[in-house]
C-alpha positions as CSV (number, residue, x, y, z in Angstrom):
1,X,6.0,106.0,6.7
2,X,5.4,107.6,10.4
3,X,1.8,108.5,11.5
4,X,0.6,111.4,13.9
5,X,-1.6,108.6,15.2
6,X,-0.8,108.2,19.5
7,X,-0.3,104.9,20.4
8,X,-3.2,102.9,22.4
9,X,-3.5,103.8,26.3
10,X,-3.2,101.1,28.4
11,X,-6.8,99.9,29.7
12,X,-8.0,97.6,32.7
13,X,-11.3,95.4,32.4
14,X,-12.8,94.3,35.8
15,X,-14.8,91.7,35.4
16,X,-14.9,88.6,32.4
17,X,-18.9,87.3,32.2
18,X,-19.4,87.0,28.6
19,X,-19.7,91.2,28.0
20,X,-16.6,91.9,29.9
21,X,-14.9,89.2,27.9
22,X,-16.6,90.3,24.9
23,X,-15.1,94.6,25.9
24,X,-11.3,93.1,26.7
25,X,-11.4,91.6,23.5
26,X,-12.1,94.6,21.5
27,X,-9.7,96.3,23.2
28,X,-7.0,93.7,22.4
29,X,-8.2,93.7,19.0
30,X,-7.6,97.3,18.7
31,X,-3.7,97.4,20.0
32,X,-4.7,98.6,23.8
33,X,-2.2,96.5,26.5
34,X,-5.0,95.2,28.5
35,X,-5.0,94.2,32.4
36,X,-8.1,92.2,33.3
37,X,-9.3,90.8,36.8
38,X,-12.3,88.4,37.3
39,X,-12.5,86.8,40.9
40,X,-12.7,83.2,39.1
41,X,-8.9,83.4,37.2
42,X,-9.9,80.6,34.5
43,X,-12.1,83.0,32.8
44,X,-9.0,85.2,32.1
45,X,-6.8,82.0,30.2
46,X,-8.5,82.8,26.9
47,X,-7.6,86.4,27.3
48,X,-3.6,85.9,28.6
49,X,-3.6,83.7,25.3
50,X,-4.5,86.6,23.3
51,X,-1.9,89.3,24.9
52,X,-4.2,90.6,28.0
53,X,-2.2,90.7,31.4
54,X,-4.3,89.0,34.5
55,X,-3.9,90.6,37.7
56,X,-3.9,88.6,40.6
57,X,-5.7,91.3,42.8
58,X,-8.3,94.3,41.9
59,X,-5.5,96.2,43.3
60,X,-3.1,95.3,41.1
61,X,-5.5,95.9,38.0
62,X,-6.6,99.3,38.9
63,X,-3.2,100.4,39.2
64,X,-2.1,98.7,35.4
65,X,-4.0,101.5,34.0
66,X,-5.7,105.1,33.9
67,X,-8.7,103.9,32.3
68,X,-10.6,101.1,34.5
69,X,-14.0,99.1,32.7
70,X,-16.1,97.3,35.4
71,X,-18.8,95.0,34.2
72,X,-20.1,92.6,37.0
73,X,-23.2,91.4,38.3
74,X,-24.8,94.6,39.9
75,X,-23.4,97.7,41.4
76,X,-23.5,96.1,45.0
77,X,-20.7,93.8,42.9
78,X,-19.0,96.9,41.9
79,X,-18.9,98.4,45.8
80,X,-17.3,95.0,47.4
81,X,-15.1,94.7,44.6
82,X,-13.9,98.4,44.5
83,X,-14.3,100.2,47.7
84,X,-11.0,98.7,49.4
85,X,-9.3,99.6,46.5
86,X,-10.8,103.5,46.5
87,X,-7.3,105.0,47.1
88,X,-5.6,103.2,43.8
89,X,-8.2,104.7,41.9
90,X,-7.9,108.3,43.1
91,X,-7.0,110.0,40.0
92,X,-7.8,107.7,37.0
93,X,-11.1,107.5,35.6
94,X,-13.7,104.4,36.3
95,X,-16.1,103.7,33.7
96,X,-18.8,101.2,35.0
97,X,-20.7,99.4,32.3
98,X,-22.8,97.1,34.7
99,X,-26.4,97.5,34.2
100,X,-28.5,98.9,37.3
101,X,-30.7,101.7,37.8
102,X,-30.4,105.2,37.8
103,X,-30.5,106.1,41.1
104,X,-27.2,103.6,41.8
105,X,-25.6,105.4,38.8
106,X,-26.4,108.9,40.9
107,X,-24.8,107.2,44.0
108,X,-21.9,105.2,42.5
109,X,-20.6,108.8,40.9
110,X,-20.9,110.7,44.4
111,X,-19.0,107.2,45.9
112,X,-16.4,108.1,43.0
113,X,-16.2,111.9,43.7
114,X,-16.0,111.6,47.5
115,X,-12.7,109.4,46.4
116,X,-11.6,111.6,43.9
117,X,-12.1,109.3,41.1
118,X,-13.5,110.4,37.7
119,X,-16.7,108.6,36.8
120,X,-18.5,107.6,33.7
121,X,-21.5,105.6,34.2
122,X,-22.4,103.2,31.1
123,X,-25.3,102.0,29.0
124,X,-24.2,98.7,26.6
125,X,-26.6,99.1,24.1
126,X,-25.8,95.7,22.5
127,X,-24.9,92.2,23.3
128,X,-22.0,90.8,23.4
129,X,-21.5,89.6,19.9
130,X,-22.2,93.4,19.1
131,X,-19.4,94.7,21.1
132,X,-16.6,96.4,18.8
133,X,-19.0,97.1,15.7
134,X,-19.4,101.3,15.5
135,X,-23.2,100.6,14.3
136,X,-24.0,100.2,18.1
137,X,-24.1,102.3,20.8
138,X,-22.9,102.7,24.1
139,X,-24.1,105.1,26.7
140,X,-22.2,107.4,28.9
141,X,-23.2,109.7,31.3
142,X,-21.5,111.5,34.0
143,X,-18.6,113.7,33.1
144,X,-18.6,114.8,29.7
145,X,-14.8,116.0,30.0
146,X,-13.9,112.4,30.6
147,X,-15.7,111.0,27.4
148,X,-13.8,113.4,25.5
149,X,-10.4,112.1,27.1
150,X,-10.8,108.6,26.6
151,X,-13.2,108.6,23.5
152,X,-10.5,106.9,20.9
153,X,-10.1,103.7,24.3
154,X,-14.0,103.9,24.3
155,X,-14.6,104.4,20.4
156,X,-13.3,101.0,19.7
157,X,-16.0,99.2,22.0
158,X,-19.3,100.9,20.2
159,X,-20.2,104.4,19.1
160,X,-20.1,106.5,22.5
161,X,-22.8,108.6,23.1
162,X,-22.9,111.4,25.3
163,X,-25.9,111.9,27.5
164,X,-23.9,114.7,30.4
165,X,-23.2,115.6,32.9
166,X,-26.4,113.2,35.1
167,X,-24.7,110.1,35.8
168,X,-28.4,108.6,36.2
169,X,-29.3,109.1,32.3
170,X,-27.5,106.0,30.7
171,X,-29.5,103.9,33.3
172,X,-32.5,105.8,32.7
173,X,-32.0,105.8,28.9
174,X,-31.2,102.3,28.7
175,X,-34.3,101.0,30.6
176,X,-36.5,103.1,28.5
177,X,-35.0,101.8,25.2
178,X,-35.0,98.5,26.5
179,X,-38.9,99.5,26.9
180,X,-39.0,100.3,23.9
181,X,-37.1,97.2,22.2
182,X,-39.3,94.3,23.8
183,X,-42.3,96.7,22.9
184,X,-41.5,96.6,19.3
185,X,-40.4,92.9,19.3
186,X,-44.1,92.5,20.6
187,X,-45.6,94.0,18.1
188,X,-43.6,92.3,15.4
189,X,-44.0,88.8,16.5
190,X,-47.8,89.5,16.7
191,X,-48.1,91.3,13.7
192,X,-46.1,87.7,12.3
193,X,-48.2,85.1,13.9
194,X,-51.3,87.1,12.6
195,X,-49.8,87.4,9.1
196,X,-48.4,83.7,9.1
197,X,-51.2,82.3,9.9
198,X,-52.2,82.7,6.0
199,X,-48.6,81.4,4.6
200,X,-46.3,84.7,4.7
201,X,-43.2,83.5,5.8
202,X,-41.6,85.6,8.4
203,X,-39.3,86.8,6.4
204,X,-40.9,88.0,4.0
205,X,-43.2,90.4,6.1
206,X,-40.3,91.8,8.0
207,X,-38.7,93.3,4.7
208,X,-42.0,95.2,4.6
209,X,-42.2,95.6,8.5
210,X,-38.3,97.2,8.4
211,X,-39.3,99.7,6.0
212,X,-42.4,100.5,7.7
213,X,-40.3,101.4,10.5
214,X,-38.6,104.3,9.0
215,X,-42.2,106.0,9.0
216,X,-42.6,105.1,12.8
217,X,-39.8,107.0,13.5
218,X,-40.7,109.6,11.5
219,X,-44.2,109.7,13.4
220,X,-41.8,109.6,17.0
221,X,-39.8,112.5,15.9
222,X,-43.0,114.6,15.4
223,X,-45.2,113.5,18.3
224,X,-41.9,114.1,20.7
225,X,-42.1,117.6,19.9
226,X,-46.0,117.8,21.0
227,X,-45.8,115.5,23.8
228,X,-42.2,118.6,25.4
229,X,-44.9,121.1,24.1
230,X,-48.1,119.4,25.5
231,X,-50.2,119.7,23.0
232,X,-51.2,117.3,20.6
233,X,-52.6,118.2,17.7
234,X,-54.7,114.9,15.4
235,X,-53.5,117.0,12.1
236,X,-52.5,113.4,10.7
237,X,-54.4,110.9,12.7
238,X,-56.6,111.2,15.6
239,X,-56.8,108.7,18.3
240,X,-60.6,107.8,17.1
241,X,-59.3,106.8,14.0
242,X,-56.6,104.9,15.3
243,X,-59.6,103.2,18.0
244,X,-61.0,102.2,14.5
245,X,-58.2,101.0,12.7
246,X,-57.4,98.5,15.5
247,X,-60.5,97.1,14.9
248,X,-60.0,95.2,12.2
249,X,-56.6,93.8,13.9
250,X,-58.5,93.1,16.5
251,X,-61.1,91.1,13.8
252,X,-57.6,89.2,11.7
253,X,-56.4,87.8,15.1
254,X,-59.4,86.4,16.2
255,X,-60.3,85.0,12.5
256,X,-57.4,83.3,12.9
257,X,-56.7,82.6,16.9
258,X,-54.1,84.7,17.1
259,X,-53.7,85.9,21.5
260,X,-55.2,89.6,21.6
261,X,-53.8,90.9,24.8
262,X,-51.2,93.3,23.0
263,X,-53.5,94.9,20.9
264,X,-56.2,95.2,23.3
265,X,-53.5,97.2,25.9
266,X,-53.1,99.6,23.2
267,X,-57.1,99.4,22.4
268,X,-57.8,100.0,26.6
269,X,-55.4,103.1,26.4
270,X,-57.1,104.4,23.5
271,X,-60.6,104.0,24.5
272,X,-59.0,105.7,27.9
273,X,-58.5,108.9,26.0
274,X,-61.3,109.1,24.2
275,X,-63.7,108.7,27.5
276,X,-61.3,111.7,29.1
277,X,-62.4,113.8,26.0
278,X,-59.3,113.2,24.1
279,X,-60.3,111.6,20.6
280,X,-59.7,114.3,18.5
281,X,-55.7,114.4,19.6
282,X,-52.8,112.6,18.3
283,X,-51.6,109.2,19.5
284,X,-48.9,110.9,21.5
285,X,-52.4,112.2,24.2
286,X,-51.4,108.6,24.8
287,X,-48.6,109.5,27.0
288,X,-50.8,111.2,29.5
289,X,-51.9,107.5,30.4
290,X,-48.6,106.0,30.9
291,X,-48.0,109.1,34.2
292,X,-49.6,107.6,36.2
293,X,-53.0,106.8,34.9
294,X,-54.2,110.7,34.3
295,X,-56.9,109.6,31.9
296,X,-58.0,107.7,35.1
297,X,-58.8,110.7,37.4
């Protein structure tokens, strides 16, 4: 029985801390002949043991492939290791999953360009024990035509998602989300000690605290559309109910010594609004006091 299926392309991973290891081995697992390189060669044995090829020089490791992953340190890390190698890579297509910030994304791609080297600029929106399950993502921005080349090599590391043609917007994306996550880890682990303190086991309240998640995104999808419209409606809450209603978390933490500052942040934004003539509005007015302090002026 013959398939239709193309062989696995031949990939090169620069760079074997514990998410480069974690990206070689899903490539291996997935049938790709992988080349990696990491400037101390012992962290490559367990890889050679599995089928990967270690190159001896980055030169030798961009040139094993078409397709080169470089995950190191920083992007200063990604410069020393890959500007003397710039004329090897003219031609193939560098995808650079080390974390940084948007504007070294911006000037990584227009180092890559100026060398004629395709560029994808990566968000790993996992750790490394994550890396190869589809239910996680992994951001790329940059070149859109590129993605689409390589997305069956990329596929097998995460679900790719494509942000464009901005090489800056899988940085940017990633630090907001990352935002985001320790934001709602916050809240959770407060929302725990306060509810612990009478007996629930933590386990028990996060069944209920998963599922009360789904509604929280359903409240995010609506208040993005006010907040790219700029107006902000309180047709389901207003933020003087929602000054209220954190009263009486305000009143369980104390009652039972739990640390306030969390929900008095969200308390000082609110009361913020409200004193800038905002009360009547949804939660998402909110935003306006994230830029820079407006309801300050």
């Amino acid at each position: 029985m013959t398939t239709n299926q193309p062989a696995p392309r031949p990939v090169t991973v620069i760079g074997l801390g514990q998410m480069g290891t974690a990206l070689a081995a899903a490539f291996l697992d997935a049938g790709h002949p992988t080349t990696v390189f990491n400037r101390s060669p012992e962290k490559a044995r367990p890889l050679v043991a599995r089928g990967a090829v270690h190159a001896a020089t980055v030169a030798e490791a961009v040139t094993a492939s078409e397709l080169v992953v470089v995950c190191v340190l920083d992007y200063p890390a990604v410069r020393t290791l890959l500007d003397p190698v710039a004329a090897e890579l003219r031609g193939r297509t560098l995808v650079n999953l080390t974390s940084g910030s948007p504007e070294q994304a911006r000037a990584e791609a227009a180092w890559a360009a100026g060398h004629g080297i395709g560029y994808l600029d990566g968000g790993v929106m996992t750790t490394p024990p994550g890396i190869g399950d589809s239910a996680h993502m992994i951001l790329y921005a940059g070149g859109p035509e590129l993605l689409a080349a390589h997305r069956p090599a990329l596929a097998v590391l995460g679900d790719p998602v494509d942000l464009g043609a901005d090489a800056g917007l899988a940085s940017l994306y990633d630090a907001g989300l990352l935002g985001l996550m320790w934001s709602v880890f916050g809240g959770w682990l407060h929302a725990t000690a306060v509810t612990g303190a009478d007996g629930v086991p933590a386990k028990e309240f996060t069944g209920v605290a998963v599922r009360w998640l789904r509604t929280v995104a359903w409240f995010m999808t609506a208040y993005a559309e006010q907040v790219d419209a700029g107006e902000y409606p309180g047709d389901d809450a207003t933020i003087d109910v929602q000054v209220a209603a954190i009263g009486h978390l305000l009143h369980a933490g104390e009652e039972r010594g739990i640390d306030d500052r969390l929900p008095r942040l969200h308390l000082e934004l609110m009361r913020e609004a409200v004193a800038a003539g905002h009360g009547g509005d949804s939660y998402a007015r909110i935003i306006e006091g994230f830029r820079k302090g407006a309801f300050r002026k």
